[in-house]
VEXMI-771862 format. One record per atom (N, C-alpha, C): residue in one letter; x negated, y, z negated. Coordinates in steps of 0.1 Angstrom, whole numbers, padded with zeros to 4 digits, always signed. Each point is the difference from the previous one (the first is absolute). Layout:
BEGIN
aXYZ ...
***
This chain:
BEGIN
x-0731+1356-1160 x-0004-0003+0013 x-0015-0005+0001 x-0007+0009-0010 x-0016-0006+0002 x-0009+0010+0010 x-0014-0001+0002 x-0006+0005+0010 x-0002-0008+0012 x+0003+0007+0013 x+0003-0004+0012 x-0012-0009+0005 x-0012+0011-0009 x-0015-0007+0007 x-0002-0009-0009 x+0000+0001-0011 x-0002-0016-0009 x+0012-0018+0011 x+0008+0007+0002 x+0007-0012+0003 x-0003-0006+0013 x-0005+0016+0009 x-0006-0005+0011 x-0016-0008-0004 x-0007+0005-0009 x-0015-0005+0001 x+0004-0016-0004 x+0012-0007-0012 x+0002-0012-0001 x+0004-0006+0008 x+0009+0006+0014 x+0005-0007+0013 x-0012-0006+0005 x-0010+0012+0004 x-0011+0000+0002 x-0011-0014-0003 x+0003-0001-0013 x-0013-0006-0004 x+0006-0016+0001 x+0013-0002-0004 x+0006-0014+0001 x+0002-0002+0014 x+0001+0004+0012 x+0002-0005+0017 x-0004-0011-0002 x+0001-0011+0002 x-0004-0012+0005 x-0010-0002+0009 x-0001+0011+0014 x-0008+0004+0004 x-0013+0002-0003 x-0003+0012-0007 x-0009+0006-0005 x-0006-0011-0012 x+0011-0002-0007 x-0006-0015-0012 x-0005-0011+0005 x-0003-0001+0012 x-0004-0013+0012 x-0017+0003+0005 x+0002+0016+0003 x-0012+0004+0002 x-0006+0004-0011 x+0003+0004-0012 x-0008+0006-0009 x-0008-0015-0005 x+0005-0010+0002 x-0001-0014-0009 x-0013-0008+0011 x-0001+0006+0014 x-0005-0008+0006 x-0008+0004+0011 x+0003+0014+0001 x-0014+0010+0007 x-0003+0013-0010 x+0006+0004-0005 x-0007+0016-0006 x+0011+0000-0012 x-0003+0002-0012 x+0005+0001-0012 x+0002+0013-0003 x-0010+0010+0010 x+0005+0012-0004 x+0001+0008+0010 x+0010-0003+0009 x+0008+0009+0011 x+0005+0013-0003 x-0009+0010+0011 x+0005+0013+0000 x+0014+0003+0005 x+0007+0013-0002 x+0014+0004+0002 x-0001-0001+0015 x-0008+0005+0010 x+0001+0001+0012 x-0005-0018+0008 x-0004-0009-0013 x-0003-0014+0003 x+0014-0004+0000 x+0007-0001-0009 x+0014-0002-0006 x+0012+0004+0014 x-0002+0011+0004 x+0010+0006+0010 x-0006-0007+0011 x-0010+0000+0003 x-0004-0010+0015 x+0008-0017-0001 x-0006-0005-0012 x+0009-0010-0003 x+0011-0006+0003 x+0008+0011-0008 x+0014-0002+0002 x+0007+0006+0014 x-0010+0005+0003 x+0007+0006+0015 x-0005-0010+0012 x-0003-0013-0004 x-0002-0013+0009 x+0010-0011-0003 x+0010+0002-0011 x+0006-0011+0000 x+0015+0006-0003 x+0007-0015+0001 x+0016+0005-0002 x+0004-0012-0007 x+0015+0000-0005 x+0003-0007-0008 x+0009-0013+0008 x+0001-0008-0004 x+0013-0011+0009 x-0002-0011-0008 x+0018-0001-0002 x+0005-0011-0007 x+0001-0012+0008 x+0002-0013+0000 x+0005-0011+0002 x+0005-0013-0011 x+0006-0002+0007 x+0010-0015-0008 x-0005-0010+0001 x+0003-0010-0006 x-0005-0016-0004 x+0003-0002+0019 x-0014-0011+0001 x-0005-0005+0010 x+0004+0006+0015 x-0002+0014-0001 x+0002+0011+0011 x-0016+0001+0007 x+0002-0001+0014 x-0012+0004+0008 x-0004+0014-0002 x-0018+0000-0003 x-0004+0015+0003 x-0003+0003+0012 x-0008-0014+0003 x-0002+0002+0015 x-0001-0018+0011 x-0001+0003+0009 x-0003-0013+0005 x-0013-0004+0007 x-0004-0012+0004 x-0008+0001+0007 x-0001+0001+0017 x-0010+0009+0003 x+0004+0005+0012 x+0002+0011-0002 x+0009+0007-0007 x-0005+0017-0003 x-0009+0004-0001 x-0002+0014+0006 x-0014+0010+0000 x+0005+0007-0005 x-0012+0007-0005 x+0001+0015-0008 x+0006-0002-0015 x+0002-0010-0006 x+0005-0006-0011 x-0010+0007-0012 x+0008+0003-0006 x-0006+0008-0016 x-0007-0006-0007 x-0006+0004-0012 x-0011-0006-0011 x+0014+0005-0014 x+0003-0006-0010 x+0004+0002-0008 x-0004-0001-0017 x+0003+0008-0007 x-0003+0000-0016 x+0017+0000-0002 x-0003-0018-0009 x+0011-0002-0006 x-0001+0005-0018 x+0014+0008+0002 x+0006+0007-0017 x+0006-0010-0004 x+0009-0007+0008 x+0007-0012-0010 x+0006-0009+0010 x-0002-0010-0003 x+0003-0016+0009 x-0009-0009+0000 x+0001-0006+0010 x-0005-0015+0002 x-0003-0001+0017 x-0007+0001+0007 x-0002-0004+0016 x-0007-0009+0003 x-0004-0008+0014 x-0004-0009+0003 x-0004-0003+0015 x-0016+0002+0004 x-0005+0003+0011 x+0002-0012+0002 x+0005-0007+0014 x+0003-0017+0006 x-0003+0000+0016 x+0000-0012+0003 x+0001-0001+0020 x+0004-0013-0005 x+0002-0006+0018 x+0009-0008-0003 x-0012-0010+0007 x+0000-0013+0002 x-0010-0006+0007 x+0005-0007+0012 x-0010-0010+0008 x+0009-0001+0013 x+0013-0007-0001 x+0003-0005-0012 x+0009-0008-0001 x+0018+0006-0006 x-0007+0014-0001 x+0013+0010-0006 x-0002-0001-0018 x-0008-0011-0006 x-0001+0000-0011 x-0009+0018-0007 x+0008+0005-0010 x-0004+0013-0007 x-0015-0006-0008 x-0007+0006+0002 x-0011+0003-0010 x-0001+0012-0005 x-0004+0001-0018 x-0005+0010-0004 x-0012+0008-0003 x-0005+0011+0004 x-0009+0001+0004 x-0007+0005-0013 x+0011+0009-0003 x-0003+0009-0015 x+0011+0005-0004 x+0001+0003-0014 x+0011+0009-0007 x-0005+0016-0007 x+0010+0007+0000 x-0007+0015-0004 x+0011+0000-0013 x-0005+0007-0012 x+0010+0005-0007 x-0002+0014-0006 x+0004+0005-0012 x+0000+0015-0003 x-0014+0003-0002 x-0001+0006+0004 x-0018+0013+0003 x-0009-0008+0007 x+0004-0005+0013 x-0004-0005+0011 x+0002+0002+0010 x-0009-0002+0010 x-0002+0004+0015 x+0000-0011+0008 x+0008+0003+0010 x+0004-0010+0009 x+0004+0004+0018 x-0005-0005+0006 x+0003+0002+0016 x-0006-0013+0007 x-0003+0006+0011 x-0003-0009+0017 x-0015+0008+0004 x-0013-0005-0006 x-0010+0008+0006 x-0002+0004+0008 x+0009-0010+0015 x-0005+0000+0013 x+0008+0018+0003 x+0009-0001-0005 x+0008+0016+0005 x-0008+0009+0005 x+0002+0003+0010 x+0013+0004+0007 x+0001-0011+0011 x-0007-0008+0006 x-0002-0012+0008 x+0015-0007-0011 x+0005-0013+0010 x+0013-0005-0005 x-0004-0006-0011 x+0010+0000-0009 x-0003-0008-0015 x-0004-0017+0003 x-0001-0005-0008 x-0007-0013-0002 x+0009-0005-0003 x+0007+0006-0015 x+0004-0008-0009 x+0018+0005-0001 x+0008-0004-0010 x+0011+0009-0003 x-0002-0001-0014 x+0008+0012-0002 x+0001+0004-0016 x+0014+0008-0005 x+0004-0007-0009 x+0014-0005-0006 x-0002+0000-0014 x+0012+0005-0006 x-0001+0001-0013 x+0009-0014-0010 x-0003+0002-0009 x+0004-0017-0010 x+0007+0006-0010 x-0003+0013-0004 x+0010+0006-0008 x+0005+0014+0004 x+0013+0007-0002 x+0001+0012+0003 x-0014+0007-0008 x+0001+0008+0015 x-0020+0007-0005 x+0007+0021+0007 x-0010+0002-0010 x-0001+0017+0004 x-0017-0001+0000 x-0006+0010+0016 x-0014-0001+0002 x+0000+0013+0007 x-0012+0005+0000 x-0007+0013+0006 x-0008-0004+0015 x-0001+0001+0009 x-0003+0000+0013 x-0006+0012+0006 x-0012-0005+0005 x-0007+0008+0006 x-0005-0005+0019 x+0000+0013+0010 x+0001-0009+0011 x-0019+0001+0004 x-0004-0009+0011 x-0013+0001-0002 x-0008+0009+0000 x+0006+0008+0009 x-0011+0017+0004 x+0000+0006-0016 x+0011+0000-0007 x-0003+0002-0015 x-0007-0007-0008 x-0003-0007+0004 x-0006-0013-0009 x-0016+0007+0008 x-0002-0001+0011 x-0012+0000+0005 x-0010+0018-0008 x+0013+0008-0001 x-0002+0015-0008 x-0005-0007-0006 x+0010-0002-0011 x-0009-0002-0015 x-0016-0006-0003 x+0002-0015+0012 x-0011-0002+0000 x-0015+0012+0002 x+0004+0009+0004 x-0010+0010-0001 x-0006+0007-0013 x+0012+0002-0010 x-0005+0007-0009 x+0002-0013-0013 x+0007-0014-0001 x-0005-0008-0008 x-0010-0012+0011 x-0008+0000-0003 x-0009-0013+0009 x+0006-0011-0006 x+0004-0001-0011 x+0003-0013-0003 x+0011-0010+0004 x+0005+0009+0006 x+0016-0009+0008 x-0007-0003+0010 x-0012+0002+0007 x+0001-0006+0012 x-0011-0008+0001 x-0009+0001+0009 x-0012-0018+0006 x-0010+0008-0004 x-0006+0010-0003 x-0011+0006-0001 x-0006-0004-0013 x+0009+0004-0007 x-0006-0001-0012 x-0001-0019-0010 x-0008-0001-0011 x-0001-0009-0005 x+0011-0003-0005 x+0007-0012-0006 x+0008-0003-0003 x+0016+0009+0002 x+0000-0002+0013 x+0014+0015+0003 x+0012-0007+0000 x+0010+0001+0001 x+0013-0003+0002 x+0000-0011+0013 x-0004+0008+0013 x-0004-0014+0009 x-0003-0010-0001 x-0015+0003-0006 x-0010-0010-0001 x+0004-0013-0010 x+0008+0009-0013 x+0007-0012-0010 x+0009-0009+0009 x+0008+0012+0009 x+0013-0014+0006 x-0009-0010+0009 x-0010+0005+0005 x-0007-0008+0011 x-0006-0015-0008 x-0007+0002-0011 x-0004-0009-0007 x+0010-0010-0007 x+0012+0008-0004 x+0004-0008-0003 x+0009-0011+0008 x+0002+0008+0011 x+0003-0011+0011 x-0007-0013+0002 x-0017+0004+0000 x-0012-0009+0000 x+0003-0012-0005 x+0002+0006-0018 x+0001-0012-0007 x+0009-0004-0003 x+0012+0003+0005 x+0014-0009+0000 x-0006-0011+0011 x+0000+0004+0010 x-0002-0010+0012 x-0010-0011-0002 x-0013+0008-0012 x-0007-0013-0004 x+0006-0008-0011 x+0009+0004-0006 x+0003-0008-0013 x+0007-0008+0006 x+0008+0003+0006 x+0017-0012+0007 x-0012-0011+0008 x-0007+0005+0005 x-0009-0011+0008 x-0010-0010-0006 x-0002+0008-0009 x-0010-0004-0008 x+0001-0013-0017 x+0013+0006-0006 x+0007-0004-0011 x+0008-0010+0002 x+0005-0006-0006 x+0016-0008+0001 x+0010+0010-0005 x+0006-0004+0004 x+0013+0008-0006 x+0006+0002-0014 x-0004-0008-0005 x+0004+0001-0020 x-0011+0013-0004 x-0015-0004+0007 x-0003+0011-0001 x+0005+0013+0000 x+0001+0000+0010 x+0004+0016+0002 x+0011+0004-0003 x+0014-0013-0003 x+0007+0005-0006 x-0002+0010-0018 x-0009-0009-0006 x-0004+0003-0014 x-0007+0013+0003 x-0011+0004+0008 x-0005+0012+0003 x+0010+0009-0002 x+0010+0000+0013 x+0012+0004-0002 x+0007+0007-0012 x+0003-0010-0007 x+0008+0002-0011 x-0013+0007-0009 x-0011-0002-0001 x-0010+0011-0010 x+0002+0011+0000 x-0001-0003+0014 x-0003+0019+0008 x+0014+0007-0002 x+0007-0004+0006 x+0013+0005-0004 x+0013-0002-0007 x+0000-0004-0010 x+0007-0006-0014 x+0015+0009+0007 x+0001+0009+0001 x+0014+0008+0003 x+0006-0001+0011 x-0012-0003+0010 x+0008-0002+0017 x+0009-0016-0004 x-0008-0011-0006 x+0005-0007-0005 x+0013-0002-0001 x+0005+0010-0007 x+0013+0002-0010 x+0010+0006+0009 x-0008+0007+0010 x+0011+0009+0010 x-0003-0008+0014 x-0004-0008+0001 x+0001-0007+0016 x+0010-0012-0001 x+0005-0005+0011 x+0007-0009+0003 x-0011-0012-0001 x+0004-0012-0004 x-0014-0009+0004 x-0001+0001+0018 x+0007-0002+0003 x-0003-0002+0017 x-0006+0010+0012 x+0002+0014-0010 x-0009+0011+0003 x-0016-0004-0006 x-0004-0009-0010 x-0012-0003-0009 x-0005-0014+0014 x+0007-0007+0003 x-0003-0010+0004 x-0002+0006+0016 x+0004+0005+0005 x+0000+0007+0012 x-0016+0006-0001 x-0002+0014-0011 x-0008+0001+0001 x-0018-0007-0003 x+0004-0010-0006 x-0011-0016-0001 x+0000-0008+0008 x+0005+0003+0015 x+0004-0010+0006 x+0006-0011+0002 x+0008-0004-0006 x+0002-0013-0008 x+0016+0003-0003 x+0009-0018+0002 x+0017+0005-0001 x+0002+0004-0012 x+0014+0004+0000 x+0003+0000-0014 x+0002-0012-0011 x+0004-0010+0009 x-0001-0012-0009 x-0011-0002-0003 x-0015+0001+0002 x-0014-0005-0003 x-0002+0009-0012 x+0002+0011+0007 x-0002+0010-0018 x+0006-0001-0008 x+0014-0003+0000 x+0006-0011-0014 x-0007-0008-0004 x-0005-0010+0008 x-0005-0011-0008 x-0012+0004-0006 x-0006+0011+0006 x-0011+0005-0006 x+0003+0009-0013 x+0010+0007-0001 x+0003+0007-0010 x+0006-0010-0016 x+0006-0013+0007 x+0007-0009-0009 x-0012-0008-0005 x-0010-0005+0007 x-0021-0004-0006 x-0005+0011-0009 x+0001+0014+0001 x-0002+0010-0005 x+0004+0002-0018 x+0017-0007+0000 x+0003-0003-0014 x-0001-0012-0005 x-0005-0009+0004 x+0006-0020+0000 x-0014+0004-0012 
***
């Protein structure tokens, strides 16, 4: 059978959770850090291209994805989907505006299992890690905030082959796991242009 507390301390130390925050606010979390933790989030599955939330929802969650694929989008005046961002495993993902109505929707691309936290828990933690929230230097906010910055300057800024290749540097595996027209969506640009861009790419 083994010792009950050994198998608990390895439950323990593998959570998804806790391996999210050890990696990216405190590497050495106390037992009573650990229990606060986990006592903010819960678990929930979804299936290929299932809504988490929509836009227009309040009070919409922050989530840490354990396994899947998601995809923050709106749609523009024209109903056409833009992507805004993708989250994948030991990543953080929501609607900053929360609890005010969401912006965006978020939908998953592969069946995904994630950890969810609602914001008054989110706002807790922020007390005892500073780094999840706007206070601190380089926090979890402040990264999503910037890098909103410079997406909006790059698409404006770049051509599109650009940022496709960026693209593909940065993320060699989203690559491999996106649809092109989820890649083209999120470069602004159809799917037929990033073909042709992807077909110059080999020629």
């Amino acid at each position: 059978m083994g010792n009950p507390l050994i198998r608990f301390k390895s439950r323990v130390m593998s959570h998804p959770v806790l391996s999210f925050y050890r990696k990216n606010f405190n590497p050495d979390l106390s037992a009573d850090q650990e229990d606060l933790i986990l006592s903010a989030f819960r678990q929930e599955h979804y299936k290929k291209k299932e809504l988490i939330f929509n836009q227009g929802d309040r009070n919409t969650r922050h989530y840490i994805i354990e396994k899947g694929l998601v995809r923050l989008y709106l749609n523009d005046y024209s109903g056409k989907e833009f992507n805004i961002l993708f989250a994948k495993e030991n990543q953080i993902i929501g609607d900053l505006s929360t609890p005010e109505p969401a912006s965006y929707f978020l939908e998953t691309i592969e069946p995904t299992t994630l950890w969810s936290m609602d914001d008054r828990d989110m706002k807790k933690l922020m007390e005892f890690f500073p780094q999840t929230g706007l206070t601190d230097s380089g926090s979890y906010m402040q990264r999503s905030y910037l890098f909103i910055q410079k997406r909006l300057v790059s698409i404006l800024s770049k051509t599109a082959e650009e940022n496709y290749h960026a693209f593909r540097e940065k993320h060699p595996d989203l690559v491999q796991r996106l649809p092109q027209y989820h890649i083209a969506s999120y470069l602004g640009i159809s799917a037929e242009f990033l073909s042709k861009i992807i077909a110059r790419s080999f020629s």
